[in-house]
N, C-alpha and C positions, 0 to 999 in steps of 0.2 A: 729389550725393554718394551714394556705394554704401553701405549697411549692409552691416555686416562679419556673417560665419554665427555667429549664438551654438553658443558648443562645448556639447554633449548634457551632462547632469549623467551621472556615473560610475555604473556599474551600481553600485548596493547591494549589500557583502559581509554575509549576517547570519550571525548564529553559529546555527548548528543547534539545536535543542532537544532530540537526541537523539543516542545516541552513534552514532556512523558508521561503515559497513564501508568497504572501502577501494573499493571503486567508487562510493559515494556522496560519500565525502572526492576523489577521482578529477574528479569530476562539477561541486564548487565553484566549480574556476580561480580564477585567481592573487586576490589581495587587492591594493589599491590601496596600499600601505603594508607594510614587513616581510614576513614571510611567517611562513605556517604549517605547523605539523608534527601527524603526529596519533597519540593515543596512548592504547591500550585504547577507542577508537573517540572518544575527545573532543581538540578542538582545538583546541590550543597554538601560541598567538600569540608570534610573536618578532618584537624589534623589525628594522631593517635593520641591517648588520655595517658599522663602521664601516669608512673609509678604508683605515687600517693593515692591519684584518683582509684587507679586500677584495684591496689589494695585495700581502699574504703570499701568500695563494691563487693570484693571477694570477701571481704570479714562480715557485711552486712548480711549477707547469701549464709556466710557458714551461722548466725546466731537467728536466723529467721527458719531454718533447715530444721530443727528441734520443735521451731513453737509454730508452724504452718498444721492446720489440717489437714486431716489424710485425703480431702480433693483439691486440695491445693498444689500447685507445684512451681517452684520461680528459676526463672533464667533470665543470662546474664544479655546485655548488649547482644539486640536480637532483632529484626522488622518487626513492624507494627505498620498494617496497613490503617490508617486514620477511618477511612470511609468516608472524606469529607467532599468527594466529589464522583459524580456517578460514573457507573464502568467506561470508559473508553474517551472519557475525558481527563484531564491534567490532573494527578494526584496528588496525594501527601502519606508520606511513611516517615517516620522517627523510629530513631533506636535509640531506646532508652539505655539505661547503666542496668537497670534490672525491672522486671515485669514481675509481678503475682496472677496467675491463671490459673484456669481449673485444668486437672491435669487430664481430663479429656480435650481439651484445645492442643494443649503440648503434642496429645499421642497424633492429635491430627496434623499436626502441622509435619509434625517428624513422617507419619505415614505419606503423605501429599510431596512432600519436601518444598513449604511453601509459609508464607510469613505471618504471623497472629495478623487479625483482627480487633478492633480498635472493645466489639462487643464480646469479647474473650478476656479482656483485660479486668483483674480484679484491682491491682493496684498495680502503679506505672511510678518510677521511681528516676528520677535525676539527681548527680552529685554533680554540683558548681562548681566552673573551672572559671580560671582566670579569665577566659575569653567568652562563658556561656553564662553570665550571671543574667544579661535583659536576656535574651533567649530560652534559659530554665525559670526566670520570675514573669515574665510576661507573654512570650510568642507562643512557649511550649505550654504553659497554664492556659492560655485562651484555645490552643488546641484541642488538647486531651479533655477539656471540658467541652467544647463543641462534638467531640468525637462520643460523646459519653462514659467516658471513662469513671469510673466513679472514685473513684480515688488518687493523689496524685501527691507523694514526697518528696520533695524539695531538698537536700541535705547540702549543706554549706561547710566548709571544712577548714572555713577560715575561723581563726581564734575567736573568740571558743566554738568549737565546733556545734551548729543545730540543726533541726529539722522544724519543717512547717509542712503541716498537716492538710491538705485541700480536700474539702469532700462535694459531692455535685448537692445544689443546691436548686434543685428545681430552674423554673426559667430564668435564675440570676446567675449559674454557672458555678464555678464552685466558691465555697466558703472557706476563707483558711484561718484556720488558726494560729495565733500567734508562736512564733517561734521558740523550740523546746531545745535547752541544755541540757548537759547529763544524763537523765534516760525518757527515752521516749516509752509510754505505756500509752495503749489502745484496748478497746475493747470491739473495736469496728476498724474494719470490716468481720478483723477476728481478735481475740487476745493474742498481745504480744509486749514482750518489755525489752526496749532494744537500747544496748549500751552503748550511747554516743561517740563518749571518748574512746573505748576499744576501737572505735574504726580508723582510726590514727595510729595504731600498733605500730 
């Protein structure tokens, strides 16, 4: 009889004891469970996004896939360095549910192997969890607006499912608009018409 290879026990993820710049946070790699975000240089543990959320995302990806321009490109739950603190002091990075970037940042990041930038970002996208509603309505909006993000969608998938549109607003940060059922239609950053309810399939 052959013995079977025993599988290597997993690399040990420890939590740092010090707060981290964003090439040290960079440097971690992934966790074996959930994932992390990092914030004023300390690391914020999130569990994994359930099902429902996971499939809003991926259906939002597959109906923005057709109607993005050809320098556009979007991905899923990915870094995002903020750039809200200078190199080699305490960072902040977020991973969004999904990013809109020009797809020369993508090819960079893919060639580099290394995390977008906060002024790569065309639009930054979060879907509210049970547990991320002040965090995606207020920690992560003051963010991505201080970051310069210019754009920032909100998607809530509680009955009836909406989205709220933020766009930057000069020195007030961004401006939202009020919350949209059934289909969202934009003409900025680019045209798009996005079916609310499909993202509940």
């Amino acid at each position: 009889m052959t013995a079977l290879p025993q599988p290597h026990p997993a690399r040990r993820w420890e939590i740092p004891d010090h707060l981290l710049t964003i090439e040290e946070y960079a440097a971690l790699g992934e966790t074996d469970t959930g994932f992390t975000e990092l914030v004023e240089g300390r690391v914020v543990m999130s569990p994994s996004p359930s099902r429902k959320h996971n499939k809003a995302a991926y259906l939002l990806g597959r109906q923005l896939e057709s109607q993005l321009p050809p320098e556009l490109d979007f991905t899923p739950d990915i870094d995002v360095d903020l750039g809200l603190a200078p190199r080699g002091e305490p960072g902040f990075s977020r991973r969004p549910d999904l990013l809109i970037t020009y797809r020369e940042a993508s090819a960079r990041v893919d060639d580099e192997d290394d995390m977008y930038r906060a002024d790569e970002v065309v639009v930054v996208v979060e879907i509210v969890s049970p547990g991320s509603k002040r965090t995606d309505y207020q920690v992560k909006h003051d963010e991505y607006a201080d970051a310069g993000i210019p754009h920032y969608w909100i998607i809530d998938t509680c009955d009836p499912i909406s989205l709220v549109a933020c766009h930057q607003a000069g020195e007030f940060g961004y401006l939202d608009a009020a919350a949209v059922t059934g289909t969202f239609t934009t003409e900025v950053p680019f045209p798009v018409k996005i079916d609310l309810d499909a993202l509940l399939d």
